[in-house]
C-alpha angles and dihedrals in degrees: 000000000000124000142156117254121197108215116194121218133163086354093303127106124224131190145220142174113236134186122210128216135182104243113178094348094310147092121264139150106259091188137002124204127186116244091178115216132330087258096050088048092047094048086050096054090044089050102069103357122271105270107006114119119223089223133011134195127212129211132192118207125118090040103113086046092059096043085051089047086054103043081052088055098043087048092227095152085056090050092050093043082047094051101034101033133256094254095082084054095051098052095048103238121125098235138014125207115236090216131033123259127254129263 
């Protein structure tokens, strides 16, 4: 469990950011990293902004199976089977023509 821990010394109060660990059944700081003073905290986050990233990357992957999981919900395969027949879906081909074709 990570959390942030104020030390005083010479009358100033410094802060880190510690995370805490079970080691042999009790409770112990696993790491310990400085923070510096509330002022020098406070200048960092003003510099560039608090949480936004200087570059980001973007992936794609998961993309087709959120466009399939909406189509699902928006029952679009219901509403094409609806308007073009159930009979092109039975039969297992991917479309079925409305005429027949010429000889």
């Amino acid at each position: 469990m990570a959390f942030i821990v104020g030390k005083k010394q010479d009358g100033k109060t410094y802060y880190y950011l510690a995370e805490s660990a079970r080691v042999e059944g009790k409770p112990r700081i696993v790491s310990q990293r400085y923070l510096g003073s509330a002022e020098e905290i406070a200048a960092r986050l003003s510099e560039a902004g608090p949480g936004e990233p200087d570059r980001s990357r973007h992936l794609a992957f998961g993309d087709v199976a959120a466009v399939w999981e909406l189509l699902g919900r928006l029952r679009v395969a219901e509403i094409v089977d609806e308007v073009v027949g159930r009979v092109a879906a039975t039969q297992g081909r991917r479309w079925a023509p409305t005429s027949p074709s010429p000889p």
